[in-house]
C-alpha positions in Angstrom: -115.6 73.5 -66.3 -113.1 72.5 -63.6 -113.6 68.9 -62.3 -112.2 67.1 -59.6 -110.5 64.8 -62.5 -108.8 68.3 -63.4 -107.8 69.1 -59.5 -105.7 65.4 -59.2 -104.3 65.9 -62.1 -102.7 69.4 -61.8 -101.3 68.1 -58.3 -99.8 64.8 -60.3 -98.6 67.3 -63.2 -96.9 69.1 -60.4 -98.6 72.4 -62.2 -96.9 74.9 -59.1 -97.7 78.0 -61.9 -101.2 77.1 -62.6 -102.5 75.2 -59.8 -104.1 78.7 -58.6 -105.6 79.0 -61.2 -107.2 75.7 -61.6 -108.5 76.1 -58.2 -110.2 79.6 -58.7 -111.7 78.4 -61.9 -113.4 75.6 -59.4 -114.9 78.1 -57.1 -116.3 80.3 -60.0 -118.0 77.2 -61.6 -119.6 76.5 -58.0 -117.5 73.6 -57.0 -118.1 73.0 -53.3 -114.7 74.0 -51.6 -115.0 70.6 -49.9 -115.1 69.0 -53.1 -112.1 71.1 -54.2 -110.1 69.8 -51.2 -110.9 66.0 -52.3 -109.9 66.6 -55.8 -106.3 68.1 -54.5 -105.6 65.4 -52.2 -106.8 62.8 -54.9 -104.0 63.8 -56.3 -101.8 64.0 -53.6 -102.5 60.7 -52.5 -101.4 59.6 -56.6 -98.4 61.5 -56.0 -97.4 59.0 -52.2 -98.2 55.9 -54.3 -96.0 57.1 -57.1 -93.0 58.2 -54.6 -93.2 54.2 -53.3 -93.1 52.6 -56.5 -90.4 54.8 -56.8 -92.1 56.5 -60.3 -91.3 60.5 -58.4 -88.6 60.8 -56.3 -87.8 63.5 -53.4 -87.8 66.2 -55.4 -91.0 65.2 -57.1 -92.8 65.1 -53.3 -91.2 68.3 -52.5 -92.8 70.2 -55.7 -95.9 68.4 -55.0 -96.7 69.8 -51.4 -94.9 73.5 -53.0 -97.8 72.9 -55.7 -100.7 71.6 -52.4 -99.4 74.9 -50.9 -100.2 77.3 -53.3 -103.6 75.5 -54.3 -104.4 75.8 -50.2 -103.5 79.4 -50.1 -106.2 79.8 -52.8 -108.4 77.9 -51.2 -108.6 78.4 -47.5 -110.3 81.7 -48.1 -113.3 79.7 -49.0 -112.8 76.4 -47.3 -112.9 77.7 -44.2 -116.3 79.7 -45.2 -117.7 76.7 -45.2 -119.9 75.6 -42.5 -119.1 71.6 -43.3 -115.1 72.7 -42.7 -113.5 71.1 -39.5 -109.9 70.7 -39.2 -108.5 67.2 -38.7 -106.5 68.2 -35.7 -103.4 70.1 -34.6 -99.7 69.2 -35.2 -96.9 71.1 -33.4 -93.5 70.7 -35.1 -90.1 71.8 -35.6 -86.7 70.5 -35.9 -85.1 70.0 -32.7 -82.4 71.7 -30.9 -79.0 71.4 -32.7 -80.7 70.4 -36.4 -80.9 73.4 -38.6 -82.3 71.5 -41.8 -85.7 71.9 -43.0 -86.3 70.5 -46.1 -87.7 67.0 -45.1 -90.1 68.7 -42.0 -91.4 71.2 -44.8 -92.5 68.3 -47.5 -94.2 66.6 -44.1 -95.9 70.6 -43.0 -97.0 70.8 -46.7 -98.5 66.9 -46.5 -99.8 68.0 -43.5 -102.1 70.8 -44.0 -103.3 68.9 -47.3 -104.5 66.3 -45.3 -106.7 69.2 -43.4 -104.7 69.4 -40.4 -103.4 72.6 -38.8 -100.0 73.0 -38.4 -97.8 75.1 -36.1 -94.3 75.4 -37.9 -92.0 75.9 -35.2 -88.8 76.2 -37.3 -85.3 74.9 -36.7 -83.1 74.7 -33.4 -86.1 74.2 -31.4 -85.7 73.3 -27.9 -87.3 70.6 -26.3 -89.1 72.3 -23.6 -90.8 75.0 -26.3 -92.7 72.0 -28.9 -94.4 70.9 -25.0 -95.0 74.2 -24.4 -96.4 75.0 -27.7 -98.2 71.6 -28.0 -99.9 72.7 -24.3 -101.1 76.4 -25.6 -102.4 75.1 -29.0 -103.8 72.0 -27.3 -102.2 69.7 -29.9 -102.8 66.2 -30.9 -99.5 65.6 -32.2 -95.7 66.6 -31.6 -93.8 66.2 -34.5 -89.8 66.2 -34.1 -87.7 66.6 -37.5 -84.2 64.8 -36.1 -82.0 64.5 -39.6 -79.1 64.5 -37.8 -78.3 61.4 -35.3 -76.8 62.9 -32.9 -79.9 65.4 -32.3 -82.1 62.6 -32.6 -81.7 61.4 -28.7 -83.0 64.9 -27.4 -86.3 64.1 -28.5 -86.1 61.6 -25.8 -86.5 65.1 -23.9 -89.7 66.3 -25.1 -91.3 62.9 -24.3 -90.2 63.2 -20.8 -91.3 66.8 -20.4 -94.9 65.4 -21.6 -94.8 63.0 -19.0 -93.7 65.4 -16.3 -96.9 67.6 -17.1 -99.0 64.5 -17.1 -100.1 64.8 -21.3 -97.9 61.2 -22.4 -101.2 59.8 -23.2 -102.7 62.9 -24.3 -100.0 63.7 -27.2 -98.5 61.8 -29.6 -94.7 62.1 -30.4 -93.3 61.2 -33.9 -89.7 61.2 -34.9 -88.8 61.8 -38.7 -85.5 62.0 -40.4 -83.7 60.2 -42.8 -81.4 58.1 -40.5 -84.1 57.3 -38.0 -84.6 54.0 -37.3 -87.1 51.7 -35.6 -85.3 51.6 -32.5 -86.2 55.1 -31.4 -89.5 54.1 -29.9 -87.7 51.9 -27.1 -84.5 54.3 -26.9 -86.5 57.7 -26.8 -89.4 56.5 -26.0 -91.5 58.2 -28.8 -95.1 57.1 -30.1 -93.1 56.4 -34.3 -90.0 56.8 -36.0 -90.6 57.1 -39.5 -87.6 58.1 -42.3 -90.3 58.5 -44.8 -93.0 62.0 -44.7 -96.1 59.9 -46.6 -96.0 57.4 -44.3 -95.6 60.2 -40.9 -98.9 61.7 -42.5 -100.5 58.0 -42.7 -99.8 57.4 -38.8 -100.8 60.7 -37.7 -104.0 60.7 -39.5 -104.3 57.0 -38.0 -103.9 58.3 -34.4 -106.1 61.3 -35.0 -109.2 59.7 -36.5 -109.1 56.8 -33.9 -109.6 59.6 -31.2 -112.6 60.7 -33.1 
């Protein structure tokens, strides 16, 4: 039988061609799909502590939100089933206009949706206007902005003014990532973080979200 001992470990193990398996195998024995979901990110939270002590590296935290991924996508089926089920909240994001990479905003999508949020993926080359836009219709909590290049990261000084046009500054959180961002974009772009590192963009937003609960 399937444990939740089992579910953190294939997640550690980085097991991306069993990890459906291992999941199924929980449902059939009766595992709760809650208690499914705290096994994975048991094991997801292993993975962010190894990553800072520097034991996995970036490709080690990509395969491990490829591996969440597929272990969701067997999952959701009967997580959402479930009457105790609530999403943590709702994350626009995208990389913004004039960055075309994607690898760093898909480890934090991946991080994302195993911490229970829902995420809207709004790709690459997004303008600024369309994550406010988006972030309006879907009645976000949070805009994430992927920014790896520094001279795109100054537009998302664009989407926090559009916010504050419509009135929402206080209603929606902004969050920079990207590998050269830096502290300093809070008071230059006036965003809500600036983080360079995905675990720790998934430790402020769940910060921001559960403090509004």
């Amino acid at each position: 039988m399937v444990s939740e001992e089992d579910l953190k470990q294939a997640i550690v193990d980085l097991d991306y061609a069993g990890i459906r398996d291992v999941v199924q195998d929980a449902l059939a024995s009766g595992m709760d799909p809650l208690t499914v979901l705290n096994g994975l990110k048991w094991g997801l939270d292993v993975v962010g502590s190894l990553y800072h002590n520097r034991e996995y590296f970036l490709s080690e935290l990509f395969m491990a939100g490829e591996t969440m991924r597929v272990a969701l996508e067997a999952l959701m089926p009967a997580l959402t089933a479930s009457s105790h089920y609530q999403a943590a909240g709702t994350i626009v994001m995208g990389s913004i206009a004039g960055d075309v990479h994607d690898f760093g905003k898909n480890i934090a999508k991946n991080l994302l949706t195993a911490s229970g949020f829902t995420v809207h993926d709004l790709g690459v080359d997004v303008p600024p206007l369309q994550f406010v836009e988006e972030a309006v219709r879907l009645q976000a909590d949070v805009i994430g902005i992927s920014a790896i290049l520094s001279s795109t990261q100054p537009t998302s000084a664009e989407v926090v003014d559009a916010l504050a046009a419509r009135g929402l500054r206080g209603a929606i959180k902004v969050i920079l990532g990207g590998t050269g961002v830096t502290q300093r974009a809070i008071t230059e772009y006036g965003v809500d973080a600036a983080v360079n590192d995905a675990t720790e963009g998934v430790t402020i937003i769940r910060g921001w979200v559960q403090g509004r609960a």
